[in-house]
C-alpha positions as CSV (number, residue, x, y, z in Angstrom):
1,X,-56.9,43.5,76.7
2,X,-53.4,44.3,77.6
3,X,-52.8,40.6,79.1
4,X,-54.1,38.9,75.6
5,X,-52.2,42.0,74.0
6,X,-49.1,41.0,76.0
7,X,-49.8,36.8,74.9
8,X,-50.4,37.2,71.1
9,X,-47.6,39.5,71.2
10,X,-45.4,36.9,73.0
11,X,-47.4,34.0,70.3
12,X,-45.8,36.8,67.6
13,X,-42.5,37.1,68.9
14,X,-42.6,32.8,69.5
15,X,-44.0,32.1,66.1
16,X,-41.3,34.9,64.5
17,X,-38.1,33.3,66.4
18,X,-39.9,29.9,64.7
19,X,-39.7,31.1,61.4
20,X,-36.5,32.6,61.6
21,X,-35.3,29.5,62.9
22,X,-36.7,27.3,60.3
23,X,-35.5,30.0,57.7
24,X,-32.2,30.0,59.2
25,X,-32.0,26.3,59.1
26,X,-33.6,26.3,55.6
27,X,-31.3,28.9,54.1
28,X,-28.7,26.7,55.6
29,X,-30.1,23.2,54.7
30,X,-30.4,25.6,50.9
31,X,-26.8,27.1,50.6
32,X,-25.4,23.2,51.6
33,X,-27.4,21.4,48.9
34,X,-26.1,24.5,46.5
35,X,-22.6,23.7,47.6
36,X,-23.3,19.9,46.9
37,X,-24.7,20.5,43.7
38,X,-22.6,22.9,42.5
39,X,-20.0,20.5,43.4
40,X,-21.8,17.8,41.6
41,X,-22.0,20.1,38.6
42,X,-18.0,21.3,38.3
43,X,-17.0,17.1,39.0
44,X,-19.6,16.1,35.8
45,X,-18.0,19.5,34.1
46,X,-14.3,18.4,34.7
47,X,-15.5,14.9,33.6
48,X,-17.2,15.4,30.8
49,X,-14.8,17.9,29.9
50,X,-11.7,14.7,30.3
51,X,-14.1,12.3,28.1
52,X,-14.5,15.2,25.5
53,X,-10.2,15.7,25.6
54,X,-9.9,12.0,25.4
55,X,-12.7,11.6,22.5
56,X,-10.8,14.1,20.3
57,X,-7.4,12.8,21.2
58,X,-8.8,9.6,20.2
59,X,-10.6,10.8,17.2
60,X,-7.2,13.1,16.1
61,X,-4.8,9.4,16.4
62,X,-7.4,7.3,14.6
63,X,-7.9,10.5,12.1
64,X,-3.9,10.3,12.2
65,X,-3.5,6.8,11.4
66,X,-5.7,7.1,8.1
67,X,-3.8,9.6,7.2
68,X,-0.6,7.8,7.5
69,X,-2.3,4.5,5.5
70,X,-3.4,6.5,3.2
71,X,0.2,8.3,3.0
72,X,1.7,5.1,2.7
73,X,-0.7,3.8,-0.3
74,X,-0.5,6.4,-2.2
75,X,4.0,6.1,-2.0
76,X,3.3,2.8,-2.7
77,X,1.3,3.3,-5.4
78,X,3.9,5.6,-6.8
79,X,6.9,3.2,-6.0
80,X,4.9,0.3,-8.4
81,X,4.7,3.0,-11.0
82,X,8.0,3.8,-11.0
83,X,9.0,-0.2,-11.3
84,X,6.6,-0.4,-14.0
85,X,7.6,2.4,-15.7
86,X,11.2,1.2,-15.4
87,X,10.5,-2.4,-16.8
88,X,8.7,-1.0,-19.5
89,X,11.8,1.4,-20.4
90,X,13.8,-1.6,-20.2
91,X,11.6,-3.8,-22.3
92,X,11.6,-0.7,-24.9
93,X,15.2,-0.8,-24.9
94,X,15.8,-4.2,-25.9
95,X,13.8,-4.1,-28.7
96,X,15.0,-1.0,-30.3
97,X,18.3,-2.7,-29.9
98,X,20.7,-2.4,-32.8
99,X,20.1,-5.4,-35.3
100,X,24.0,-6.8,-34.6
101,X,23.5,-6.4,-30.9
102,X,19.7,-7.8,-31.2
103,X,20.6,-11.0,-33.0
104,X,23.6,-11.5,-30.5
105,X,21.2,-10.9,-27.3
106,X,18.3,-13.4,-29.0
107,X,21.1,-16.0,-29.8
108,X,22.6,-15.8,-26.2
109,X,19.1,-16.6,-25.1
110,X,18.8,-19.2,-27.6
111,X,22.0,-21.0,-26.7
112,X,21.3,-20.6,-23.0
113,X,18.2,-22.3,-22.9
114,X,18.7,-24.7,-25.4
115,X,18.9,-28.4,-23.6
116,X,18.9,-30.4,-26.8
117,X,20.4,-27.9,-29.3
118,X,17.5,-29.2,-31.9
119,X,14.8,-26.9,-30.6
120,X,12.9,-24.5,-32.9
121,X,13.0,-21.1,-32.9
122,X,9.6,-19.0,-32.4
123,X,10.0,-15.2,-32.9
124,X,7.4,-12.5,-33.5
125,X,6.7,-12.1,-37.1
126,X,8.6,-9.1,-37.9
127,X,12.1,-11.0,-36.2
128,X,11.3,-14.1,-38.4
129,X,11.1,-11.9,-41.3
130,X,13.6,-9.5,-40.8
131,X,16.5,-11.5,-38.3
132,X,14.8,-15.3,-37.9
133,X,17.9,-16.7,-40.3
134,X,20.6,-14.6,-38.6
135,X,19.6,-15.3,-34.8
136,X,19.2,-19.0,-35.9
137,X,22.5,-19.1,-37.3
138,X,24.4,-17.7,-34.7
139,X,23.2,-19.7,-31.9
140,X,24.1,-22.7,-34.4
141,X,27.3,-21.2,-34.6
142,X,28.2,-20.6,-30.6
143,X,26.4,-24.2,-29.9
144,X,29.0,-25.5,-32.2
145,X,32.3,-23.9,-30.6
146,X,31.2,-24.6,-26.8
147,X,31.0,-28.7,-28.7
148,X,27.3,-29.0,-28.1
149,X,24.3,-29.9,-30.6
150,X,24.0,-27.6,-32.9
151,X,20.8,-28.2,-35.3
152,X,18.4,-25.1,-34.0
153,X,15.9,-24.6,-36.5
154,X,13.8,-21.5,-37.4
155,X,10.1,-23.0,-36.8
156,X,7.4,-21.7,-39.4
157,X,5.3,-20.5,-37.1
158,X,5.1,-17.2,-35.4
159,X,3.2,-15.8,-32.2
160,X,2.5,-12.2,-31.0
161,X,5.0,-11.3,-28.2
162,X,7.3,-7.8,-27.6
163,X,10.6,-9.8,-28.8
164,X,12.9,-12.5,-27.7
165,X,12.6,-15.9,-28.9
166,X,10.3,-19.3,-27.5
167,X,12.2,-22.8,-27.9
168,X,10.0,-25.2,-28.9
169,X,11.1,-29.3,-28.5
170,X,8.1,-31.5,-29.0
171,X,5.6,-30.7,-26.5
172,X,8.6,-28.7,-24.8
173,X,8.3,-24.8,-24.7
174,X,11.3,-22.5,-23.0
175,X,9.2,-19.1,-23.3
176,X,12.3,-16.6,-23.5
177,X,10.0,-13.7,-24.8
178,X,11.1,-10.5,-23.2
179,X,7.5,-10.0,-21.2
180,X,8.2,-13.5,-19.9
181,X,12.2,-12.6,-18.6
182,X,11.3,-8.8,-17.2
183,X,8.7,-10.7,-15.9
184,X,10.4,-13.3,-13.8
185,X,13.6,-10.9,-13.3
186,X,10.4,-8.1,-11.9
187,X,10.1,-11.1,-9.2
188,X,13.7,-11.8,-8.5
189,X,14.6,-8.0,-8.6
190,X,12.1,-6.5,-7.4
191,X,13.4,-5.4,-3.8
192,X,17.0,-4.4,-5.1
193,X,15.3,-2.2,-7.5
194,X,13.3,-0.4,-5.7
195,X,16.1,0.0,-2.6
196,X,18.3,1.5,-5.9
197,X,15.0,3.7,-7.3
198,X,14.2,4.6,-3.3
199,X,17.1,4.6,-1.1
């Protein structure tokens, strides 16, 4: 019994330096595919962490961007109300003119865009009825001393406009009405205004 003693215990010691081979080599094989993965794992976490950096870098410049457009629409949008309010304080301003300085501004107009100097004049209603005769007159009268035509006539008719004057001649109309010149001088001026309004 002492020989089979002496063989299973030499099978035991055998099969135990087996196992602790195999677990050495397992624990091994184990502790390198850890390493790997962990590896693995910090790479994808350093990665993902870099696409995360670069989304919200790219997120915060696209979110700055709006902002900016929307910065810049709303100055514009307060630049064009500036202009508008400006033209509309000047279009205020020339018809709460004085009546001497009125008739001499509408009879400048007159004169200056009269090609025949036979046109009639068109005003609003209340400048026919209150000035029509005097702005008339004094265009006649300044046609006359620069030695041009002067037979300008006050036409019977009236249209609805904030002040100046239309020059009608045949199926010729000059449209001198004050929307119509702050309109066309809004065009023309438009940049030097708003360099003077926003330096």
């Amino acid at each position: 019994m002492n020989g089979i003693e002496k063989i299973l215990g030499r099978i035991d010691a055998e099969a135990q330096a087996e196992i602790d081979s195999v677990l050495e080599a397992s624990m091994q094989e184990a502790q390198a595919i850890t390493a790997r993965y962990e590896e693995r794992a910090q790479n994808e976490e350093a990665s993902l962490l870099e696409k995360g950096r670069n989304h919200a870098k790219e997120r915060a410049d696209r979110l700055g961007s709006v902002a900016q457009m929307e910065a810049k629409r709303v100055i514009l949008s307060a630049k064009q109300g500036m202009l508008d309010k400006a033209f509309a304080l000047a279009h205020e301003k020339l018809t709460k003119l004085p009546e001497e300085d009125y008739i001499n501004l509408l009879s400048n107009l007159a004169v200056g865009a009269s090609l025949s100097g036979k046109e009639s004049l068109v005003f609003s209603r209340q400048t026919h009825e209150t000035m029509g005769g005097k702005i008339t007159e004094a265009a006649n009268e300044k046609l006359r001393k620069s030695g041009k035509s002067a037979n300008l006539t006050m036409a019977e008719e009236t249209r609805e406009f904030g002040g100046g004057l239309i020059l009608l001649d045949g199926k010729i109309e000059v449209n001198c009405s004050f929307d119509t010149l702050l309109r066309l001088s809004r065009e023309e001026m438009a940049g030097e205004i708003a360099a003077v309004l926003f330096p």
